[in-house]
N, C-alpha and C positions, 0 to 999 in steps of 0.2 A: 413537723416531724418528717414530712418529704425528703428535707434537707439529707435526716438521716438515714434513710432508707434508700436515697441514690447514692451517697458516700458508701453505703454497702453494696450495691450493683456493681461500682464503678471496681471493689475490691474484688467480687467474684468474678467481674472480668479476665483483672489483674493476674488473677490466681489460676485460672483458666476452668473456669466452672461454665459447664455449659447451659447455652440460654435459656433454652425452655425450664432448668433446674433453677439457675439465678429470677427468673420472671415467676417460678412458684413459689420460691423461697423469699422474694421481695413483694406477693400476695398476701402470703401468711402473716409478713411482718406488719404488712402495712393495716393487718387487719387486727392482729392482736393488738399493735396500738392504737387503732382506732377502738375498739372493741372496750382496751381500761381504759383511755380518757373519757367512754361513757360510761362506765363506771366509778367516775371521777380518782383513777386511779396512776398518778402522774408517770412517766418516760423513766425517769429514776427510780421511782418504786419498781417496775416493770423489770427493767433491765438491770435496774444497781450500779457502777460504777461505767456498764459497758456503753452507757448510753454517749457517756463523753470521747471514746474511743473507737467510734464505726469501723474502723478495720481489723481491729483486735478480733470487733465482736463476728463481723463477718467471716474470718476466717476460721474460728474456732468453733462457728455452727457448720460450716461446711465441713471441717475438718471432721465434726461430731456425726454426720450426717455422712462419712465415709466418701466424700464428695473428691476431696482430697488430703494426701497423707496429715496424720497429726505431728506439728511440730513436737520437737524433743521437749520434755519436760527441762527447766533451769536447773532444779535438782540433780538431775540425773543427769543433764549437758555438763554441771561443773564437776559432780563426784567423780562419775569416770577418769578423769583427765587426771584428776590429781592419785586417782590408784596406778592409772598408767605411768605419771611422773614419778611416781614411788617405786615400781616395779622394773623401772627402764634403769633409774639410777642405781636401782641395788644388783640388778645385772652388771653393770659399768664399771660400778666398785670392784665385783665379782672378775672381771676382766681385766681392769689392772690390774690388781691385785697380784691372781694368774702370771697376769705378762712378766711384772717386774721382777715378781719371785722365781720365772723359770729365768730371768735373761739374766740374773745376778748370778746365777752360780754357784753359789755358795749354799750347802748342805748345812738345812736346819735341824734336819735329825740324823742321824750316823747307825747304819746297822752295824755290827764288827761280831764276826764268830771266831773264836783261839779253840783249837784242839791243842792240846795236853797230851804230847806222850811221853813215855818211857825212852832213853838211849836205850840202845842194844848193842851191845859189845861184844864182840867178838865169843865165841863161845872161852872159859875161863879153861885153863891146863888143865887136866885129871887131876885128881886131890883138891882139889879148890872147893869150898864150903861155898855155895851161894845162893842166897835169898831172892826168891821169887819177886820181883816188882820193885827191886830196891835200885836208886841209881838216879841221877839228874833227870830232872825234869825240862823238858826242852820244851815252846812255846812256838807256835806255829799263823800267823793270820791268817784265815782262806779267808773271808771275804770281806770288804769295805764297799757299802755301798750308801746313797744316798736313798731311806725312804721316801722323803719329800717331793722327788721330782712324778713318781707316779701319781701323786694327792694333786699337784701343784699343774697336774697335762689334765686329771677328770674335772678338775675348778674351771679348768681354761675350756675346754668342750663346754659343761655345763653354761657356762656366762656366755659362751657363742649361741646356743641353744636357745636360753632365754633372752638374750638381745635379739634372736631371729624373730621369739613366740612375742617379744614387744611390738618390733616391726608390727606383725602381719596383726596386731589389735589395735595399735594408732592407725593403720591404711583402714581397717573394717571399720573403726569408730569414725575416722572420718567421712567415709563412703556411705555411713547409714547419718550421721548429722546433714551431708549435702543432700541427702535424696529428700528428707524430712522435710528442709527448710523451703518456703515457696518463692517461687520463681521471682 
């Protein structure tokens, strides 16, 4: 079991655990196993799968022992990534989207207001009978305008917005996986 227990020094070196902590930490080891195999209690039973793996295990007692940082859990190294890749793409979409529909030009929706009035004619000769309101109706456009373009400039801000707030969580996600990961 020496074998195993320098295959772990050789990893807290690795890892930059300091010595007087790697030489307590490779006491204890060497004592717990010593300790069940007089209790006839084998390296496997002891450890479970770690015993075949000396630097797994070493780094994830020191890690445990606040020695140094704990790597990212695989769960939570793959789930992020795939929210960020969901989040970055739906921005993207949100962006073209934006872009093509301000650079086409073409108004998807149409505001148009018609005022309605009356002609007005000249005032009518004396003797002339006439009806209040009565008389051509004349039609007027004031205004044509395009709704879509003001929808179509807060899409285009917004998907700048959130491809910026993507950015700055892939540089953070990756900035906290490198610091995690040992040297």
């Amino acid at each position: 079991m020496s074998d195993f227990v320098e295959q772990c020094r050789q990893e807290w070196k690795r890892l930059g655990v300091p010595d007087p902590l790697a030489q307590e930490m490779a006491a204890d080891l060497t004592s717990d196993l010593a300790e069940a195999e007089a209790e006839g209690v084998s390296a496997e039973e002891l450890l479970g799968r770690s015993v075949f793996d000396p630097r797994s295990f070493a780094a994830s007692w020191a890690g445990e022992r606040g020695i140094i940082p704990q790597p990212p859990s695989r769960a939570n190294g793959r789930r992020r990534p795939l929210i960020l890749v969901g989040f970055t793409a739906l921005a993207a979409i949100a962006l073209v989207f934006a872009s093509l529909a301000l650079a086409s030009g073409q108004p998807t929706v149409s505001v148009a207001a018609v005022k309605t009035t009356r002609s007005h004619l000249p005032s009518p000769p004396p003797g002339f009978l006439v009806r209040p309101g009565v008389g051509p109706p004349s039609r007027q456009v004031l205004l044509h305008t395009s709704t879509s373009a003001p929808i179509e400039w807060i899409l285009l801000v917004l998907a700048l917005i959130a491809l910026s707030f993507a950015a700055w969580l892939w540089l953070n996600w990756s900035r906290t996986r490198q610091s995690g990961l040992p040297a």
